[in-house]
C-alpha positions in Angstrom: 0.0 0.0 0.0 1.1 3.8 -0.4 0.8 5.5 2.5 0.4 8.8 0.7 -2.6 7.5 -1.4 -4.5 5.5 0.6 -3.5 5.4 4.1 -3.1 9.1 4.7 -6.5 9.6 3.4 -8.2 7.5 5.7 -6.5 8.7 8.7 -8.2 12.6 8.1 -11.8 10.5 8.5 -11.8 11.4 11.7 -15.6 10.7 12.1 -15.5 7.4 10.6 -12.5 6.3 12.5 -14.8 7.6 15.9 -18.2 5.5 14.7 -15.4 2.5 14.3 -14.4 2.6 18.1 -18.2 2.5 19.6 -20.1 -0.3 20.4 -23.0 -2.4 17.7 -26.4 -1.8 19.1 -26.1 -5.6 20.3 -23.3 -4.3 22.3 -20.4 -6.1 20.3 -17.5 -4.4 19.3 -17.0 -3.6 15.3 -14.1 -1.2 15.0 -11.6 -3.7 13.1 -11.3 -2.0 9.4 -9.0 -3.5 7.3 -5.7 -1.6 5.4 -5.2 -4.4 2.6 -5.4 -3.8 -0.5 -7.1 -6.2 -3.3 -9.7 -9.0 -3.1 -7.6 -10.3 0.0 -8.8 -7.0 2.3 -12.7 -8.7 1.0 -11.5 -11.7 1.7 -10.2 -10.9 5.4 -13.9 -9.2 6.0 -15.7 -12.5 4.7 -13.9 -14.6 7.2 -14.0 -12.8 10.2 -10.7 -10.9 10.7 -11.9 -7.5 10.1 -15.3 -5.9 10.0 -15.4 -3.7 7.0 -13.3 -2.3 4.0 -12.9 0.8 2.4 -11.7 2.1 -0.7 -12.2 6.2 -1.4 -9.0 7.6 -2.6 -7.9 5.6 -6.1 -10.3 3.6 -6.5 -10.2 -0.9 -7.2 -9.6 -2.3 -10.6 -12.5 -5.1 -11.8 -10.0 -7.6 -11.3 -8.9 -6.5 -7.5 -12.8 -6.2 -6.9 -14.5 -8.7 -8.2 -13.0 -12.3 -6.9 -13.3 -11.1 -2.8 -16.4 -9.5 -3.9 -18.1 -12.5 -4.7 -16.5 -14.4 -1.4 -17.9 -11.6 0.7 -21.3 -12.0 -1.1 -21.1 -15.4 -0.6 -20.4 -15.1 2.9 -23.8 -12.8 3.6 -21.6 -9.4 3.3 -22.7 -6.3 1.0 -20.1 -3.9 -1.0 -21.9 0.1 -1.9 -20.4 2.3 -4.0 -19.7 5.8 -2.2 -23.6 6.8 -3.2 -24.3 3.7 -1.1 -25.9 1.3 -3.9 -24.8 -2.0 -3.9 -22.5 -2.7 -6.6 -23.8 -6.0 -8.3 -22.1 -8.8 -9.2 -22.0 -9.1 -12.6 -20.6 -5.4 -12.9 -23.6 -5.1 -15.6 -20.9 -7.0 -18.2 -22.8 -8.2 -20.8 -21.0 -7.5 -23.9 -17.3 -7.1 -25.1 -17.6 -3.5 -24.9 -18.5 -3.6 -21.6 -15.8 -5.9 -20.4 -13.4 -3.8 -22.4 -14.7 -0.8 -20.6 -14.7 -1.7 -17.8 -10.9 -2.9 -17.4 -10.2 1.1 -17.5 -12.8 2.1 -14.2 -11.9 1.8 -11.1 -14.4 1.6 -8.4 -14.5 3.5 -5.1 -16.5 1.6 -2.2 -17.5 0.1 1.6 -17.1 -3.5 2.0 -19.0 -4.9 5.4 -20.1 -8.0 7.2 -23.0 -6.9 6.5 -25.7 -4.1 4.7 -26.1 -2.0 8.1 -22.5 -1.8 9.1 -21.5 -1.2 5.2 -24.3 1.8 5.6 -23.1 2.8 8.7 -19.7 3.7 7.9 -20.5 5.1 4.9 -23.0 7.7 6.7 -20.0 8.2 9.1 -17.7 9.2 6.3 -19.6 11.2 4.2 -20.9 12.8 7.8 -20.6 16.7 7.7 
């Protein structure tokens, strides 16, 4: 990871960072975010080790998305895009042009055990 991009970023989310540290409403803990970087940092939320993922300065190619994407989905987790839509599976790739396409985006997001928390720290980072 670069520091500069990624890291540094986060750390001025002051408010997010905050929301992380307090209690679920069941009274379990949820402040474990992940720092990795590709579909591993998905995969790490899908099996426990950390409770949610975020991406918000550069930005996941299709490829580093889309294989921990599915294991998270799999594994009853939910990934929004920064507007807080889900962000569906099949990308909406149903031609060549859109595969072509879409090996040139790269996709912001919140990755989460599940839809609240995903919603939840989204609200807390886009929190005025």
């Amino acid at each position: 990871m670069k520091p500069a991009e990624r890291f540094l970023p986060l750390t001025r989310q002051t408010d997010l960072l905050h929301a992380l540290g307090q209690q679920s409403e069941d009274g379990s803990s949820r402040g474990r975010i992940g720092v990795d970087f590709g579909s591993i940092g998905l995969c790490h939320v899908a099996a426990g080790f950390t409770d949610c993922m975020v991406e918000f300065a550069k930005g996941f190619a299709i490829w580093d998305l889309a294989p921990g994407h599915y294991i998270l989905n799999a594994a009853g987790g939910a990934v929004l895009d920064l507007e807080g839509h889900p962000i569906p599976l099949d990308y909406r790739l149903t031609t060549l042009a859109d595969i072509g396409e879409a090996m040139n985006r790269r996709q912001k997001f919140v990755a989460a055990t599940d839809l609240k928390l995903a919603q939840d720290v989204l609200k807390a980072m886009t929190k005025a």
